[in-house]
Backbone as CSV, one residue per row, in Angstrom:
resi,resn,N_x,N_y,N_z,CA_x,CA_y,CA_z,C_x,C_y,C_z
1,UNK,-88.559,-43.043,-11.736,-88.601,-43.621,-10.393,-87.805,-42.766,-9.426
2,UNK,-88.024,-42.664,-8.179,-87.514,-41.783,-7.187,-86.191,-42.858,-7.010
3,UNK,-85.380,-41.812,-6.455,-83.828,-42.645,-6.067,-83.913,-42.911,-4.721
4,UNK,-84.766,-43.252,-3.660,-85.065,-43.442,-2.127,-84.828,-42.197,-1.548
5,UNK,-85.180,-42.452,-0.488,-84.729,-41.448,0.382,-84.015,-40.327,0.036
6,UNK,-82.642,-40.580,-0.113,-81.417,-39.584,0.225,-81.378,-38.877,-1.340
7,UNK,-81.778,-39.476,-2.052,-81.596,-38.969,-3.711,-83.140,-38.739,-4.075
8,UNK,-83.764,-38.637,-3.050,-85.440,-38.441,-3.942,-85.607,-37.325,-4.731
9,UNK,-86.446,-37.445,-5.611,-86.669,-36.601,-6.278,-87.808,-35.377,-5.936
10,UNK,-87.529,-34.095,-5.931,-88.033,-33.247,-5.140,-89.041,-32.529,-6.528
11,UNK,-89.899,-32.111,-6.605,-91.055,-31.455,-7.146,-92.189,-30.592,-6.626
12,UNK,-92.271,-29.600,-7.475,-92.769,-27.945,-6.865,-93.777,-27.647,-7.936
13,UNK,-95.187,-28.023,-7.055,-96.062,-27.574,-8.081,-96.638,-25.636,-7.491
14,UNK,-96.787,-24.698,-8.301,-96.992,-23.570,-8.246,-97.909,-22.446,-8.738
15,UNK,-99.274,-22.188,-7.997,-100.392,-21.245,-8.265,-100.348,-20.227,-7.686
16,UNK,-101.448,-19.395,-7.836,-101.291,-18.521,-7.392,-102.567,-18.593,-5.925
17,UNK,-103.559,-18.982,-6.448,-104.189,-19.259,-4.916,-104.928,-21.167,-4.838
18,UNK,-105.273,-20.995,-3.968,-105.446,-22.952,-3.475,-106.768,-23.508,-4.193
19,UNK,-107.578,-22.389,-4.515,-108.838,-23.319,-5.285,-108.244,-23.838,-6.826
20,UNK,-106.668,-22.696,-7.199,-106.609,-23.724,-8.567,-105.577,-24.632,-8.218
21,UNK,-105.100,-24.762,-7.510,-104.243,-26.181,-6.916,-105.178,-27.144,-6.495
22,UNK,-105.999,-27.294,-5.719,-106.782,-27.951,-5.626,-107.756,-28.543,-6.386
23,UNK,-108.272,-27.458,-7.577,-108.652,-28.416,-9.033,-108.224,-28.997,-9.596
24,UNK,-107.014,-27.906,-10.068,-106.454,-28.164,-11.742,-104.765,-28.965,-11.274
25,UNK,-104.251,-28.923,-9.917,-103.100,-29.552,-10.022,-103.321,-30.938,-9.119
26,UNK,-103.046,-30.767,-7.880,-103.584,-31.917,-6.976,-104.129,-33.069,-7.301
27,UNK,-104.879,-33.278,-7.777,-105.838,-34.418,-8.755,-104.288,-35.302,-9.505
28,UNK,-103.445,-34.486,-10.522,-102.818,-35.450,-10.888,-101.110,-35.387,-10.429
29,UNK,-100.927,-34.386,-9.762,-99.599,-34.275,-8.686,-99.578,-35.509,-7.893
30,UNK,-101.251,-36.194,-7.373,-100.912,-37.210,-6.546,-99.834,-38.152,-7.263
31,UNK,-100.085,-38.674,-8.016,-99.451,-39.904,-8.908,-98.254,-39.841,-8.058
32,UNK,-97.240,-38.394,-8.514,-96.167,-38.152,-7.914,-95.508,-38.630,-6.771
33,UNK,-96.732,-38.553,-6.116,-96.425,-38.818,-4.599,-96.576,-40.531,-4.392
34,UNK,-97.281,-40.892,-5.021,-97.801,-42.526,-5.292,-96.312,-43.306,-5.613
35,UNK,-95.783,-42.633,-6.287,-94.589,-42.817,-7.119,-93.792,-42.907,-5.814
36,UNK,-93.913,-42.231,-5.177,-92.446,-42.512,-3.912,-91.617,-40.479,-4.072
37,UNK,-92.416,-39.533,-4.909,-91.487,-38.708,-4.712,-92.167,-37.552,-3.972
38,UNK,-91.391,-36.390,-3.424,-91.646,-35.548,-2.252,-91.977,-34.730,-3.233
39,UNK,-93.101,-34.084,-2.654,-93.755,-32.929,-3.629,-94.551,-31.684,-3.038
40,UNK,-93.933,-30.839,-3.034,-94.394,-29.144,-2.523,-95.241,-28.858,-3.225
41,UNK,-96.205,-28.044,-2.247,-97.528,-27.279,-2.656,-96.993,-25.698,-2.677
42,UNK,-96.840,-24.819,-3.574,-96.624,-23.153,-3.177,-98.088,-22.429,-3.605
43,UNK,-98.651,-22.136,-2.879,-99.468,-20.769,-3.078,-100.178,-20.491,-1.809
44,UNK,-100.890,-19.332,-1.947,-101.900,-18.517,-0.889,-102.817,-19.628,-0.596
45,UNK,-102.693,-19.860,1.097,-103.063,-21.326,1.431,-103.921,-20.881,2.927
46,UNK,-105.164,-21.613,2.899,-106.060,-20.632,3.984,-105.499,-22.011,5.427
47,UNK,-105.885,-22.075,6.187,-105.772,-22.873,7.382,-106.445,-24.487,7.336
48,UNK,-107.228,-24.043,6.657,-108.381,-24.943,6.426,-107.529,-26.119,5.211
49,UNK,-106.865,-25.326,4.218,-106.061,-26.232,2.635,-105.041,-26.684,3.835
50,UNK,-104.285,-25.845,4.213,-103.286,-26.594,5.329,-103.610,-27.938,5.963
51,UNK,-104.532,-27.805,6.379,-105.161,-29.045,7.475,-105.466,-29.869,6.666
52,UNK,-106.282,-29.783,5.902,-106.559,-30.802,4.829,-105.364,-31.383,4.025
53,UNK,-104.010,-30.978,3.522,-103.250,-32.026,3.007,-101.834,-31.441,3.469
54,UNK,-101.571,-30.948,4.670,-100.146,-31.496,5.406,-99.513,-33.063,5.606
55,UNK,-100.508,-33.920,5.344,-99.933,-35.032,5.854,-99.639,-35.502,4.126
56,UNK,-100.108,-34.930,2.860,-100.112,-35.706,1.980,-98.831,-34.755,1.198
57,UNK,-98.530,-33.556,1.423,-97.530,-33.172,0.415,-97.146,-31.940,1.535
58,UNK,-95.695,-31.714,1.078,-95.455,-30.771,1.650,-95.376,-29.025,1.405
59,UNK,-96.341,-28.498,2.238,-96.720,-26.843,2.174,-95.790,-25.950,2.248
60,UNK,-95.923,-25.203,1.129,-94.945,-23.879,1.173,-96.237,-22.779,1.353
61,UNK,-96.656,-22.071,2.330,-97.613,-21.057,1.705,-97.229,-19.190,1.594
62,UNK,-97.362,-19.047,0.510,-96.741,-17.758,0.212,-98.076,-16.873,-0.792
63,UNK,-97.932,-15.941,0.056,-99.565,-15.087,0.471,-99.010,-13.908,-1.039
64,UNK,-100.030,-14.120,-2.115,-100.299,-13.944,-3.601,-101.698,-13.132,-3.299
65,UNK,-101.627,-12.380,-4.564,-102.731,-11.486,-4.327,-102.965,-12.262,-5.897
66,UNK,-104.137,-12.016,-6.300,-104.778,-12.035,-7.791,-105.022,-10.467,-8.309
67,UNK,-104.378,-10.649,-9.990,-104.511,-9.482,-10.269,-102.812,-8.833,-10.423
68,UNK,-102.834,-7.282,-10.411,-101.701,-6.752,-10.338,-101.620,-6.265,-9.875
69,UNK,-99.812,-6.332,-9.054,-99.723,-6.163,-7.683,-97.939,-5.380,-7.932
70,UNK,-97.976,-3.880,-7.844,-96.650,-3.735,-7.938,-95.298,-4.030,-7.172
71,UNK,-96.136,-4.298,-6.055,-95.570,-4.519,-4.698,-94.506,-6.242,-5.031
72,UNK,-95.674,-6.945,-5.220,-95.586,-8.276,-5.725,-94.715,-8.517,-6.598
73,UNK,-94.632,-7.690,-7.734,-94.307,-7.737,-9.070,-92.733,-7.701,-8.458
74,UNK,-92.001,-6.595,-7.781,-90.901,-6.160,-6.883,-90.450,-7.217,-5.956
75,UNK,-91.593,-8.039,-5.418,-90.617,-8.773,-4.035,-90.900,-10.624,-4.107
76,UNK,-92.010,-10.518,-4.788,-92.322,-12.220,-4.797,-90.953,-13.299,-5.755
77,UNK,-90.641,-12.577,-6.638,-89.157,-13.331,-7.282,-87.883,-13.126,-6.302
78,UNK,-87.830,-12.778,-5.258,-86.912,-12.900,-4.393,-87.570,-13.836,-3.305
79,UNK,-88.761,-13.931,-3.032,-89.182,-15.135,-2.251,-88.760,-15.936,-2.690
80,UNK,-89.652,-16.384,-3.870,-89.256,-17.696,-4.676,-88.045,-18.011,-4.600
81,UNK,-87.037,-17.080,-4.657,-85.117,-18.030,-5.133,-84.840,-17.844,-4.049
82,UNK,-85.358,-17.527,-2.722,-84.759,-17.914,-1.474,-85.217,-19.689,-1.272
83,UNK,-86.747,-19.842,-1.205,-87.708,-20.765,-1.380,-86.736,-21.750,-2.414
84,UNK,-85.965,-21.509,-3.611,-85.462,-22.466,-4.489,-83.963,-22.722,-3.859
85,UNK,-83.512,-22.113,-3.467,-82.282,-21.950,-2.921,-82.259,-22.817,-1.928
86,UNK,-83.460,-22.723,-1.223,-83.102,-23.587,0.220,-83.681,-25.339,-0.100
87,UNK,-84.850,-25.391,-0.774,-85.313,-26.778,-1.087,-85.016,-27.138,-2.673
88,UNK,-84.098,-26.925,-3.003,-83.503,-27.560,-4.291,-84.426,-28.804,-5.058
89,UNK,-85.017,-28.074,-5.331,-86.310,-29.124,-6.314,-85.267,-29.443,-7.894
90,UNK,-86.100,-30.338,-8.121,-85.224,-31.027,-9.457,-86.508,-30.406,-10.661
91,UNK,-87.482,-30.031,-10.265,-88.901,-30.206,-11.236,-89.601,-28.965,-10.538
92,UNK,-89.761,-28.014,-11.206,-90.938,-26.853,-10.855,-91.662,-27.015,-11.704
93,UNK,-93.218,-27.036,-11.398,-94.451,-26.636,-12.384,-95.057,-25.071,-11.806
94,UNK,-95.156,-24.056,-12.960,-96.282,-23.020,-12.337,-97.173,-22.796,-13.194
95,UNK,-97.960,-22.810,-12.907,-99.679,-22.155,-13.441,-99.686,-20.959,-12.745
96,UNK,-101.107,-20.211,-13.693,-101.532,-19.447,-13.104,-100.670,-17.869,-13.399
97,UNK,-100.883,-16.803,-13.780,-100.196,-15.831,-14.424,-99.107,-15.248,-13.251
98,UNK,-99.577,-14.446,-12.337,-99.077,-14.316,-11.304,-97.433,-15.296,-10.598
99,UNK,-98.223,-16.283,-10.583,-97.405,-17.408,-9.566,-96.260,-17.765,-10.656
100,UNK,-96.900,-17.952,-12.285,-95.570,-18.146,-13.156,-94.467,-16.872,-13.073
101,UNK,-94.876,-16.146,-13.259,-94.352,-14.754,-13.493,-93.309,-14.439,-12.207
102,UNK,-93.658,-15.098,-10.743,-92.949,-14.682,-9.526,-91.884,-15.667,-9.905
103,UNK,-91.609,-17.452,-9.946,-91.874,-18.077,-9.631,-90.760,-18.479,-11.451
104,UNK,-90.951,-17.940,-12.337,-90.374,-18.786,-13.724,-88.423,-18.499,-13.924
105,UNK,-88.258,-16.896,-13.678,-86.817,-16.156,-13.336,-86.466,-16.929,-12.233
106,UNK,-87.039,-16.790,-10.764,-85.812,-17.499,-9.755,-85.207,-19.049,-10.222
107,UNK,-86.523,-19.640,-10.760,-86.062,-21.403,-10.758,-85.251,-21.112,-12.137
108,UNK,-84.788,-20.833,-13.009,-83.998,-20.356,-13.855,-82.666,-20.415,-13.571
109,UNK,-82.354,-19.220,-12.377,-81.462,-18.559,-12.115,-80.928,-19.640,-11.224
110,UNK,-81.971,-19.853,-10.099,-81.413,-21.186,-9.133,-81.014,-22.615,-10.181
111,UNK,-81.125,-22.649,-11.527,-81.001,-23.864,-11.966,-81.024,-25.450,-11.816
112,UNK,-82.483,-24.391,-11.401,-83.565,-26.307,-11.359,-83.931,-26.661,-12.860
113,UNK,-83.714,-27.819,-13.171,-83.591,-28.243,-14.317,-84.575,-28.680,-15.335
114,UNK,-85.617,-29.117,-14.752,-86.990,-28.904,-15.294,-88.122,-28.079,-14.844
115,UNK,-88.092,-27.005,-15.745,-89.369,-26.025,-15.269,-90.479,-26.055,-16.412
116,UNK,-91.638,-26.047,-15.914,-92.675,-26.549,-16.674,-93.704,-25.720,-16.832
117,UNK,-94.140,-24.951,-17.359,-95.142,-23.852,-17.220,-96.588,-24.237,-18.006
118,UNK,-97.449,-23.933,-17.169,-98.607,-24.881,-17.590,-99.644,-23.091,-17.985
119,UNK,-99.702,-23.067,-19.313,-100.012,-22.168,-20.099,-101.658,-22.575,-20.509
120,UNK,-102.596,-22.350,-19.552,-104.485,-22.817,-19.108,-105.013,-21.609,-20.122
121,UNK,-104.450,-20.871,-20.777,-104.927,-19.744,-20.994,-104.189,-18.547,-21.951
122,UNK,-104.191,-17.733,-22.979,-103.192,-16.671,-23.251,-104.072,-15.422,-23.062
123,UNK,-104.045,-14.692,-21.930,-104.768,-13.471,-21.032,-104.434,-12.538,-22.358
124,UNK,-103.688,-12.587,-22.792,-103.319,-10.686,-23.542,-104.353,-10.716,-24.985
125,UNK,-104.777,-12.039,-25.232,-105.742,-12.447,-26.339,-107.006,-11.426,-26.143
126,UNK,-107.392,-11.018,-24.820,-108.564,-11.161,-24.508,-108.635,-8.745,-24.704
127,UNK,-107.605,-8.126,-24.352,-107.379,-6.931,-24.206,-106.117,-6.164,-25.297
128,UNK,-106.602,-5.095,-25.574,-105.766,-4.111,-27.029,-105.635,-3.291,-26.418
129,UNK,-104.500,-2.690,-27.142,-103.181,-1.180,-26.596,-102.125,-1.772,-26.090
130,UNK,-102.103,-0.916,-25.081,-100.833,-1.012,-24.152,-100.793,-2.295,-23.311
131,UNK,-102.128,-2.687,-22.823,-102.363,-3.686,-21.778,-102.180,-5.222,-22.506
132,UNK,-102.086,-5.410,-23.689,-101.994,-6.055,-24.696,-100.793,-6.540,-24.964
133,UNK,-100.054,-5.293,-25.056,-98.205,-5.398,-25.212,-98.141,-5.886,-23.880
134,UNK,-98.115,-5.007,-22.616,-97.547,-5.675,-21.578,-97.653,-7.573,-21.163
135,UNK,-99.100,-7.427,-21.250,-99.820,-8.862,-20.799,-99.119,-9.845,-22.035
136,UNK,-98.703,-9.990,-23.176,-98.157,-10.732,-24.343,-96.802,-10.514,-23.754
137,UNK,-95.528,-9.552,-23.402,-94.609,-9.340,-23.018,-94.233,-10.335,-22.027
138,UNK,-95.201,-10.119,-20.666,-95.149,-11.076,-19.712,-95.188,-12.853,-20.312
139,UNK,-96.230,-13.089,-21.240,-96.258,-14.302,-21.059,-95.263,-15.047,-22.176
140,UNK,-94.470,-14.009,-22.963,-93.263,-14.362,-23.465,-91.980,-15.020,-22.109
141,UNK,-91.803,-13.535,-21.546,-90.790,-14.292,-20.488,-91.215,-15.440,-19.533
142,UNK,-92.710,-15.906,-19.473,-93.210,-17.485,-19.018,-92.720,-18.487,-19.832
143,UNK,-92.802,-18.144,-21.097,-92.535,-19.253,-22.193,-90.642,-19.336,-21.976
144,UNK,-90.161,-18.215,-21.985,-88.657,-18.386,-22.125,-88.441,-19.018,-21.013
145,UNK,-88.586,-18.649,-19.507,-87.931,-19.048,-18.384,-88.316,-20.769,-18.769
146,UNK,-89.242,-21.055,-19.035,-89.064,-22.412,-19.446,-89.092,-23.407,-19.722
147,UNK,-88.540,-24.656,-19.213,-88.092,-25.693,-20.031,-88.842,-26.836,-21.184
148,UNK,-90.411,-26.574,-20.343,-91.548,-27.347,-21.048,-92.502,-26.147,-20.823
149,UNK,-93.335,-26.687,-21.852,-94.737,-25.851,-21.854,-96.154,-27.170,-22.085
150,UNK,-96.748,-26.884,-21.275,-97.870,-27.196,-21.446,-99.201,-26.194,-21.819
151,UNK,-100.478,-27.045,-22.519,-101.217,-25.776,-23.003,-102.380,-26.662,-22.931
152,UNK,-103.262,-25.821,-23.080,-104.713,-26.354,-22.863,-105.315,-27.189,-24.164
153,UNK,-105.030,-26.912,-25.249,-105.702,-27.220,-26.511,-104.684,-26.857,-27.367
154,UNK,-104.939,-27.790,-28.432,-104.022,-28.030,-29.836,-104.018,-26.386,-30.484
155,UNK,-105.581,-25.842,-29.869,-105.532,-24.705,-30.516,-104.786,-23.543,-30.331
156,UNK,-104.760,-23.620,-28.461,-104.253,-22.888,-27.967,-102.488,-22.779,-28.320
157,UNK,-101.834,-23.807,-28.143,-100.514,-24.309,-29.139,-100.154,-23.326,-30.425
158,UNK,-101.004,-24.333,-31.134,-100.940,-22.995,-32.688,-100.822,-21.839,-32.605
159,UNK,-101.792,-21.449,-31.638,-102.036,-19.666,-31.567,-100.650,-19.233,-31.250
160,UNK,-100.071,-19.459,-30.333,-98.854,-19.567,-29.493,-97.667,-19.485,-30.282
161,UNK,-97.888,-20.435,-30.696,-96.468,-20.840,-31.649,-96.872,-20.237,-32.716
162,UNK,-97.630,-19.767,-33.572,-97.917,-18.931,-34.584,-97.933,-16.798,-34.043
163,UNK,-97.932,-16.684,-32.732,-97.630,-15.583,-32.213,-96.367,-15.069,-31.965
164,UNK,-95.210,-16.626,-31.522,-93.824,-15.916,-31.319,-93.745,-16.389,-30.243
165,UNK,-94.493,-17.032,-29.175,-94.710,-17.181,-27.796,-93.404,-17.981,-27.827
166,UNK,-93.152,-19.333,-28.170,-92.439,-20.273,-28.054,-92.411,-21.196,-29.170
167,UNK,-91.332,-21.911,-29.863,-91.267,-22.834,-30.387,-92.206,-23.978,-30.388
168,UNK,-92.551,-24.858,-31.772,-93.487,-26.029,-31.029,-92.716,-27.279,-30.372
169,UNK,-92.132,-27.474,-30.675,-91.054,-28.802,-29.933,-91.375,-28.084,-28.210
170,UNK,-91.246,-27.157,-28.012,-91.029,-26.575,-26.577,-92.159,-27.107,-25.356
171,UNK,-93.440,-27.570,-26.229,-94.644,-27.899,-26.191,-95.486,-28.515,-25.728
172,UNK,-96.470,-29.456,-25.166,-97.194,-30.113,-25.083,-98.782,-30.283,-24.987
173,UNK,-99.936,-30.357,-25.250,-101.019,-30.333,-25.292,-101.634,-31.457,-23.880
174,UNK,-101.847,-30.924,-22.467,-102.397,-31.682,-21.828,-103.282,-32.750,-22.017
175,UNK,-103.119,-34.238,-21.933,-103.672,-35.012,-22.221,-103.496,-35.723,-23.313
């Protein structure tokens, strides 16, 4: 339950662009808000996502490229822990490879206390060599920064936790 007003509980859901916030998070973030608690939107947000739910949650929009971005890779984790620094969320969720990856180190470091990484996918499954190591590398430090994991399928879990990714207690299977 939210503590009213002055003690509410603050929550940060986090993609990388608005068509997967708008599918895959939004739908059940509302509850949140149903609940009585204040809840931020972060990702690449066109005018149009703006208009459509300013009045229902509150917009952070921070302009994400898809893909790899060295530029990004360098400056978007200093957005974020300014972004954590100033709205002290109690609860971060990130999806989405990118947006976890900017987005999993600052809320860490800022020590917000539940960070939740919603793991739709393991990308490095899919490519061998080098791109393989890196892409598995990355989604190790998703799993470490933190605190919960969510995953798409029981299967996806196993794979995971039978790879090194993360512990199973660490865990959860959406739904």
């Amino acid at each position: 339950k939210p503590f009213g007003v002055m003690g509410m509980k603050k929550i940060c859901a986090i993609t990388t662009i608005e068509t997967t916030m708008e599918t895959f998070v939004i739908p059940a973030i509302r509850e949140f808000v149903a609940q009585g608690y204040e809840v931020s939107l972060i990702c690449t947000m066109s005018d149009l996502f703006k208009e459509k739910y300013s009045t229902e949650f509150n917009l952070i929009p921070v302009e994400m490229v898809r893909g790899i971005s060295l530029k990004e890779i360098l400056t978007k984790p200093f957005e974020f822990y300014r972004i954590f620094k100033k709205e002290k969320f109690d609860y971060v969720q990130y999806a989405t490879t990118n947006a976890s990856f900017y987005a999993g180190l600052p809320a860490m470091i800022c020590g917000i206390k539940t960070r939740v990484y919603c793991s739709w996918g393991l990308l490095y499954v899919g490519y061998k060599g080098i791109k393989r190591i890196i892409l598995k590398a990355v989604e190790k430090i998703l799993c470490w920064t933190a605190t919960h994991i969510t995953v798409a399928s029981h299967k996806n879990k196993d794979y995971a936790v039978a790879d090194g990714l993360f512990p199973a207690a660490k865990a959860s299977v959406i739904g």
